[in-house]
C-alpha positions, 0 to 999 in steps of 0.5 A, spaced: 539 538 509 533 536 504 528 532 508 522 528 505 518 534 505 522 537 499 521 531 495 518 534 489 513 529 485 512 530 476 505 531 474 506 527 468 505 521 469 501 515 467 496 514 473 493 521 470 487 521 468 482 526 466 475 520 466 475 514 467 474 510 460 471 504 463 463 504 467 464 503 475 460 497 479 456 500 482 460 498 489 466 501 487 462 509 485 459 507 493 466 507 496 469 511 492 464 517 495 465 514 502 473 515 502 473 522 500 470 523 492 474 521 486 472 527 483 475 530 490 483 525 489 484 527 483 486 534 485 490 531 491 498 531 489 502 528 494 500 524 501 505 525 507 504 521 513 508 518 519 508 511 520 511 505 525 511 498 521 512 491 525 510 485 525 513 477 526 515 476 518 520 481 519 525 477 523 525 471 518 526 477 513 532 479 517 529 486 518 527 485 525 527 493 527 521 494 521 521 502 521 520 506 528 516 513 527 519 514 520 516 520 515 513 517 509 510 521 502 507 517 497 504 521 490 497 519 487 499 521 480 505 515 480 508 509 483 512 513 488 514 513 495 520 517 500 521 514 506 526 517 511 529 515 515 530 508 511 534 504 513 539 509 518 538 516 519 541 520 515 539 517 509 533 515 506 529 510 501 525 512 494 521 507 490 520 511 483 516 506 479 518 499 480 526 501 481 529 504 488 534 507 491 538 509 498 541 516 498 544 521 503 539 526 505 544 530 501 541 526 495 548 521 494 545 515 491 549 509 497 544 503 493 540 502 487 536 498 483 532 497 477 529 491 476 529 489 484 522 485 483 527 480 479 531 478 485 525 475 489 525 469 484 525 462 488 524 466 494 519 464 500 516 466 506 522 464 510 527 468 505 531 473 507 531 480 505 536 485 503 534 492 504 534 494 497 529 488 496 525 491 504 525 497 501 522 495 494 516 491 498 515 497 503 515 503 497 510 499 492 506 497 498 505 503 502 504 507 494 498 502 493 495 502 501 495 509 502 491 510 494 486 504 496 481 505 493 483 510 488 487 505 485 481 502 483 478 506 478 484 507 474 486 506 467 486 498 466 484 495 473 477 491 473 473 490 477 467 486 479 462 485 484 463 478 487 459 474 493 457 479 500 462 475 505 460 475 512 464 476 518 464 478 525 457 479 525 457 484 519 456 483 512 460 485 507 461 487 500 466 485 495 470 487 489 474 483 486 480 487 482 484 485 476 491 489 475 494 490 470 502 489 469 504 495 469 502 497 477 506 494 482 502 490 487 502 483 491 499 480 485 494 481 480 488 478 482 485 481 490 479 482 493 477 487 497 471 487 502 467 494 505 463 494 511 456 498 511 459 505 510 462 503 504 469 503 508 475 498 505 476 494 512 480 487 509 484 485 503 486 479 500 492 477 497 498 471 494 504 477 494 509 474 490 514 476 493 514 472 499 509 467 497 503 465 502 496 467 503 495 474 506 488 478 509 490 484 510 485 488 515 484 496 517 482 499 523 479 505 526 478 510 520 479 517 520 477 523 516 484 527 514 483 532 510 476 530 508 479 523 505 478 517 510 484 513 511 485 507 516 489 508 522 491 501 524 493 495 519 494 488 521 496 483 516 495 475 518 495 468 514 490 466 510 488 459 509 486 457 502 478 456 504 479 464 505 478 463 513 482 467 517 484 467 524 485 473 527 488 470 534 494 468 530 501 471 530 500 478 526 504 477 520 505 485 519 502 490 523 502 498 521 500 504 526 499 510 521 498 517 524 499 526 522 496 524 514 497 530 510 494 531 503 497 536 500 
């Protein structure tokens, strides 16, 4: 039987690069340092974690047991993730930039699809979700989170520094990041916020593929490896003036544990 960790990545893909071709704020080259180093991810291949993803949504989508204690990999060169078990035991999931599939751990393909984005059209919050569609959603986001904030300095992201936001009695620096189309995100436009030590600690964001406002909140760093990586996310509405209330009913919550980077 062929588990997650005998999934093996290319090295040439469109995410390498040598340098990056544009100047950095001078936030982005701050958080990048704190998070690990750039210099220092560019030689990371691959990031294997077990994770448990929950949260009120996922009844509406009609995936009310989200993943239990599933084993994840994600590449950093490439828009790819592996997730096993996914959706039953015995078989697994496999976003491969943009297109996904559900196989056999012996590799037989049981579904697929190319284009799964274009079956969003005209969904909402309360839209049900197949499990290609939950796949699609979990594989691109789980790719973005896990290279935050990496993901940053590529090829075609801008990024600028916008007004300091302050909460919760800490001020806090921001980015407000343009993406390019041909990365599979939320939506294009998103704000990051760091704390003092320069660590990611909320994200805003419209997904486009369940509507809504989003902030998306990351709790209890650790060091794995040498890069930090946020053990606890917890997503919740967002109003349109930006307030948030964290008392409210978690939209998705993930609990991220045993981070290997090989």
């Amino acid at each position: 039987m062929r588990h997650v960790n005998d999934i093996v990545y290319s090295s040439g893909t469109r995410r390498a690069t040598s340098r990056i071709e544009r100047s950095m704020s001078d936030l982005l080259e701050t958080v990048l340092a704190a998070h690990g180093g750039l210099d220092n991810w560019r030689r990371v291949n691959t990031v294997d974690f077990r994770l448990t993803f929950r949260g009120a949504a996922l009844e509406a989508k009609q995936q009310p047991h989200g993943l239990r204690d599933v084993l994840v990999k994600v590449a950093t060169r490439q828009e790819r993730t592996l997730i096993a078990p996914f959706p039953i035991p015995g078989r697994r999931g496999i976003f491969d930039d943009g297109r996904v599939t559900i196989q056999t751990d012996s590799g037989v393909r049981t579904a697929t699809s190319d284009e799964p984005r274009k079956s969003f059209a005209g969904h909402g919050p309360q839209s049900a979700w197949t499990e290609i569609q939950f796949l699609y959603f979990v594989g691109y986001a789980l790719n973005n989170y896990m290279n935050m904030p990496f993901l940053l300095a590529q090829n075609g992201v801008h990024c600028k520094e916008i007004a300091p936001h302050e909460e919760h009695g800490e001020r806090w620096r921001v980015l407000q990041a343009l993406f390019p189309p041909n990365i599979h995100v939320h939506c294009p436009e998103q704000k990051f916020y760091f704390n003092e030590a320069g660590y990611l600690v909320r994200n805003d964001y419209a997904p486009e593929v369940t509507r809504g406002s989003a902030a998306h909140y990351t709790y209890d760093h650790a060091n794995f490896d040498g890069f930090i990586f946020p053990t606890h996310r917890r997503v919740v509405r967002r109003e349109p003036s930006g307030h948030t209330l964290l008392t409210a009913t978690t939209i998705f919550r993930l609990d991220i544990q045993s981070v290997v980077l090989s």
